[in-house]
N, C-alpha and C positions, 0 to 999 in steps of 0.2 A: 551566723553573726554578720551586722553590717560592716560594708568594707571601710566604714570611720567608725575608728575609736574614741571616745568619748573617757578623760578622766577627774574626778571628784572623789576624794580620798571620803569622804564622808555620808557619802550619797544613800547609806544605811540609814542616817539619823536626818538627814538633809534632802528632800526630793528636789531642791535648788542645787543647778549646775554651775561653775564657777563662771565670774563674767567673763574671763579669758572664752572660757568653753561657749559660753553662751555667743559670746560675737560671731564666734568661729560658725557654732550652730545654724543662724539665722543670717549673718550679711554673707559669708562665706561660701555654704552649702545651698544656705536659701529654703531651710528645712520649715514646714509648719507644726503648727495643732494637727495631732492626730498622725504622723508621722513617727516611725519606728524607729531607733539608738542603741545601740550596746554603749554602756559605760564600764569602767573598769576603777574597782577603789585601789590596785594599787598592790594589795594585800592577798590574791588569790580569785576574784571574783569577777564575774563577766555577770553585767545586770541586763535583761532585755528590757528594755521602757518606751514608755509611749509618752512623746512630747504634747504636754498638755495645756503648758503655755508658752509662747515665740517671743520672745523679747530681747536683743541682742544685750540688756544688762542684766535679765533675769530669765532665764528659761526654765521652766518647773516640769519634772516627767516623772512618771507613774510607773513605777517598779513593776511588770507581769512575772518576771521568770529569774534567778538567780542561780549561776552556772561557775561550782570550784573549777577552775582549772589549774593540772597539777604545775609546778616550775618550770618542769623539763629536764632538770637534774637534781636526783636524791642527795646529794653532797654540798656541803658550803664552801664557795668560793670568795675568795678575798688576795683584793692586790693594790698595793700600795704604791703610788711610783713619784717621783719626785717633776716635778711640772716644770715644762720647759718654758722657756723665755717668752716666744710668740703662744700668746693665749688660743691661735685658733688651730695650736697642733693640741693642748690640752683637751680642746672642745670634741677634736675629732676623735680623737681616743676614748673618751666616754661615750658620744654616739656608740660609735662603731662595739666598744667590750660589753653596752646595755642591749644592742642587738645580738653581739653573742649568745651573752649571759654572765649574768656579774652578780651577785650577792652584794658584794660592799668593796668602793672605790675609796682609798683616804690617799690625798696628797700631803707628799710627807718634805721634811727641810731638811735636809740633809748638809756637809760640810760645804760642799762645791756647788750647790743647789743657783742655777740659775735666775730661779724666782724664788721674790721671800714670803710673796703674798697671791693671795689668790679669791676671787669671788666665787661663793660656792653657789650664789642663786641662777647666778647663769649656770653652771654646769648643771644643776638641780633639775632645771627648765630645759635644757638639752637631754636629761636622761627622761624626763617624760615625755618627751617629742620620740626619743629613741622607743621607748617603752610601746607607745601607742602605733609609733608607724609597724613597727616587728608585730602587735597583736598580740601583745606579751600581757598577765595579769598580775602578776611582780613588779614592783618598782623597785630598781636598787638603791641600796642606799651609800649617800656621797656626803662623806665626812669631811669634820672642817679638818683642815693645815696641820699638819700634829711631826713636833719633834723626832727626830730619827731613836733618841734614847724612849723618848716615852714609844715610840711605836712597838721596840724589840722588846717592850716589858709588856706589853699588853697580853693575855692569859688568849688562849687559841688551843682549843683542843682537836689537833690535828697534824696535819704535817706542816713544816714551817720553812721556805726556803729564802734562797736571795743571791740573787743572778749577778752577776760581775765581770769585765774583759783582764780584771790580772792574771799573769798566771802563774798560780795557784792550783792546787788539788782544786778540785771540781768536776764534778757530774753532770753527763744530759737530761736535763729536767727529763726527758722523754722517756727515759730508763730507772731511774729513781722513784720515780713515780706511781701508785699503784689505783688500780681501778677501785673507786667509791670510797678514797678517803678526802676528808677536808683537805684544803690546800689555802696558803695563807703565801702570797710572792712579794717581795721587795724588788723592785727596778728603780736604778741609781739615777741621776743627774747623766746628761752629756759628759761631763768631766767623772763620771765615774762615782763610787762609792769611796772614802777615801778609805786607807788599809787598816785606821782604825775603827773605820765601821763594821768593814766586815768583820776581823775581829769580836769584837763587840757581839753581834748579829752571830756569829758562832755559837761565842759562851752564854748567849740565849736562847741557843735551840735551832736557829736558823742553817738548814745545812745549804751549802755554797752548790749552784749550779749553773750549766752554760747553756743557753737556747740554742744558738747557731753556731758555724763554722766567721758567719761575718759579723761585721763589727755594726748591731742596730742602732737606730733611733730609742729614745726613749717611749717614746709612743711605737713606736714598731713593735719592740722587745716586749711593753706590756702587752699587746697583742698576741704575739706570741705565745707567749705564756700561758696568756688565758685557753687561747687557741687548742694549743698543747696537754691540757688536764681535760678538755672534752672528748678529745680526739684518743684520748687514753682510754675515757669510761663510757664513749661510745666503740670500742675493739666487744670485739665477741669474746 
């Protein structure tokens, strides 16, 4: 596979590369006609192609080979965290959990929630920058802004937790935890979950758990987290 990724979510129906793609193609790399690409739709697929026409608003290439590649992990991941104030800690944390590996990111609004709002086309555009530098053929997916009560009602056939510094009964995600089941995390706001969330988040299913001995970052903790369930079901 070339050492640039290439992605076009539709490049099955579509032999046109997106013009983002395409600038990148041609003024960037300085790729021609007849020159070889790996694209990725996103969905599982590594395309071998031969660029067949150079045009930094339209590049057109020619499908030879088309290659499943598996996720990496048989289980669905999903984590929800409530987005901090300065947007380019928000930014870094989705970089960095799409290079993990992430299923599905939703920033959520919580009671103490620092931010009320949030642009999800930038973070969008961050996890397929993330996507393609890892070599990854999954694209996660990054939901819009969703209420703390609609998040805890939302159906998740799996295990269902949510991390918090009161104290509280609570378990170490690390031990609760079991190798190759779904995993669904809540991470609170800076100022925490307030006590009737977690509540709330209980009597929904969510069992309460603690990452560390110290007191993280919001973007830390979801790292963590995620960290945490691969480091589980990659144990022997």
């Amino acid at each position: 596979m070339a050492d640039t990724l290439f992605y076009s979510p539709s490049i099955r129906q579509n032999s046109q590369l997106p013009e983002k793609e395409s600038q990148h193609c041609v003024k960037v790399l300085r790729m021609r006609e007849g020159d070889e690409l790996t694209v990725t739709d996103g969905k599982g697929f590594f395309y071998e192609c031969t660029l067949t026409q150079a045009s930094p608003r339209q590049c057109m290439v020619s499908i030879q080979n088309s290659i499943q590649k598996p996720k990496g992990w048989n289980y669905n991941l999903r984590i929800a965290f409530a987005p901090t104030k300065q947007m380019e800690r928000n930014e870094w944390f989705v970089e960095k959990a799409v290079e993990i590996g992430i299923d599905t990111i939703t920033p959520i609004l919580c009671r103490f929630s620092e931010r009320k709002e949030i642009k999800n086309e930038r973070l969008e555009k961050i996890a397929v920058a993330a996507m393609k530098q890892s070599q990854q053929a999954y694209l996660s997916k990054i939901e819009e802004l969703t209420g703390f009560k609609e998040i805890i009602s939302c159906p998740f056939n799996g295990k269902k937790y949510i991390a918090h510094c009161y104290d509280l009964p609570k378990e170490p995600l690390s031990q609760l935890h079991k190798k190759g089941e779904d995993a669904f995390i809540l991470i609170g706001p800076e100022g925490d979950f307030s006590r009737e969330e977690i509540e709330d988040a209980i009597a929904a299913g969510f069992e309460p758990v603690t990452l560390s001995e110290s007191r993280l970052r919001t973007e830390t903790a979801s790292l963590v987290a995620i960290h945490t369930i691969h480091v589980i079901n990659n144990l022997q």
